[in-house]
One Martini backbone bead per residue (centre of mass of N, CA, C, O) as a GRO file, in nm:
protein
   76
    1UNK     BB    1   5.151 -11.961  24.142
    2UNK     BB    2   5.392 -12.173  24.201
    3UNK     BB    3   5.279 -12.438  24.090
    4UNK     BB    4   5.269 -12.313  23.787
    5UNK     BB    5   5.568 -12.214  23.786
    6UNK     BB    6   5.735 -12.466  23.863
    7UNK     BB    7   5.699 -12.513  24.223
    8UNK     BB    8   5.801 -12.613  24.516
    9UNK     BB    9   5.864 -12.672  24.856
   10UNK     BB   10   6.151 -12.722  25.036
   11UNK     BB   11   6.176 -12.512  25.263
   12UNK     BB   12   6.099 -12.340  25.600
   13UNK     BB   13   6.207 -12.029  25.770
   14UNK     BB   14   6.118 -11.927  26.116
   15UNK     BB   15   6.178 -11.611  26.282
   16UNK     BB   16   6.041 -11.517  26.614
   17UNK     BB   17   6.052 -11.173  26.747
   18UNK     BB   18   6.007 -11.187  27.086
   19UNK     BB   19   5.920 -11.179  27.455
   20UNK     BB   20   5.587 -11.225  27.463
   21UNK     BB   21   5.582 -11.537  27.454
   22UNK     BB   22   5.662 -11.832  27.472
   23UNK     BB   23   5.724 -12.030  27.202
   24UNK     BB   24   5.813 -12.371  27.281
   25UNK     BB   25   5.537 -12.430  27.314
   26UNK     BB   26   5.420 -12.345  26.994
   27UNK     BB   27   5.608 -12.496  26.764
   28UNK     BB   28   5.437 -12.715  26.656
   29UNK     BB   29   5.163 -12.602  26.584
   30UNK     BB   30   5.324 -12.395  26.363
   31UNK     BB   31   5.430 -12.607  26.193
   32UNK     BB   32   5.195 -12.742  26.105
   33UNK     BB   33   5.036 -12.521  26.000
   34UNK     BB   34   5.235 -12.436  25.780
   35UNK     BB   35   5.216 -12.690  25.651
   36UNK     BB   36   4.917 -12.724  25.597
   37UNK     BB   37   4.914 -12.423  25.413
   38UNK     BB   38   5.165 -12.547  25.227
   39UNK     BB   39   5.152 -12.892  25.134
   40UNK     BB   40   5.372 -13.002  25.370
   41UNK     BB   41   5.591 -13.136  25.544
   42UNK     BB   42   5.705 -13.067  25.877
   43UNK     BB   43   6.022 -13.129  25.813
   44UNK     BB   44   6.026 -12.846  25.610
   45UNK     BB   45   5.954 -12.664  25.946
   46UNK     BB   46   6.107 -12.389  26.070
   47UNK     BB   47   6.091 -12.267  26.446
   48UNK     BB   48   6.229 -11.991  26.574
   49UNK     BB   49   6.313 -11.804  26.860
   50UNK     BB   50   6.340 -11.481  26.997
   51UNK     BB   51   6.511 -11.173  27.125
   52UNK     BB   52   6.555 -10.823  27.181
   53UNK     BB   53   6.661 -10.747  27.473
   54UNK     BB   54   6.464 -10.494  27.533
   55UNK     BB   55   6.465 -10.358  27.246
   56UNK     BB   56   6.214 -10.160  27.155
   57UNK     BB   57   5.908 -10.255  27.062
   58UNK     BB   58   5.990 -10.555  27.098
   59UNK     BB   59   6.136 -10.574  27.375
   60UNK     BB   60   5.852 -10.427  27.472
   61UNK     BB   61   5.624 -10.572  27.343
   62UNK     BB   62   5.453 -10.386  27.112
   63UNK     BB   63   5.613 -10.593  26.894
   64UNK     BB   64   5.660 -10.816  26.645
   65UNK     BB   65   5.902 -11.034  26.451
   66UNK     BB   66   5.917 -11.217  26.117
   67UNK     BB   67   6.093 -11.403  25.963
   68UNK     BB   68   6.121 -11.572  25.622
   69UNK     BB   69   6.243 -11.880  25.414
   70UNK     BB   70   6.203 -11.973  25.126
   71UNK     BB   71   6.229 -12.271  24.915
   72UNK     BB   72   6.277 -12.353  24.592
   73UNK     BB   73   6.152 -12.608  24.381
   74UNK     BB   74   6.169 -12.765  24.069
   75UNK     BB   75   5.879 -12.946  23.948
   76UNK     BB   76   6.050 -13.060  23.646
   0.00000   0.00000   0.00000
C-alpha cells in the first residue's frame, strides 16, 4: 500500500479517450468516485475527456482509453 510506504495521493489527472458517450455529463460523478475510493478531497481530481477523431478501434467506438498520472507526496 502507497501509505504504508509513507506516500500519500497529491493528485490525480485523468484523461479519457472515447467518441460515445460524451464524457461532460459524467466527470463529476467520475471525479467523485475516484475521490471517494482513494480517500482525497474531489479538488485533487482531474478528469477530462478527448475523441481519437474518428481514427482506429478508439475513433471508431469500439474501444476507448484512459491515461492517468498520480502524483505521490511524502506524509513523513
Amino acid at each position: 500500500m502507497v501509505s504504508r510506504a509513507g506516500y500519500e495521493v497529491g493528485n490525480v489527472d485523468a484523461t479519457v479517450i472515447l467518441e460515445r458517450p460524451k464524457l461532460s455529463p459524467h466527470k463529476d460523478a467520475i471525479r467523485a468516485n475516484i475521490a471517494r475510493m482513494l480517500g482525497v478531497d474531489v479538488s485533487r481530481v482531474n478528469v477530462k475527456g478527448k475523441t481519437h477523431e474518428r481514427v482506429d478501434a478508439v475513433g471508431e467506438g469500439r474501444a476507448l482509453e484512459v491515461h492517468v498520472v498520480v502524483c505521490l507526496v511524502s506524509s513523513r
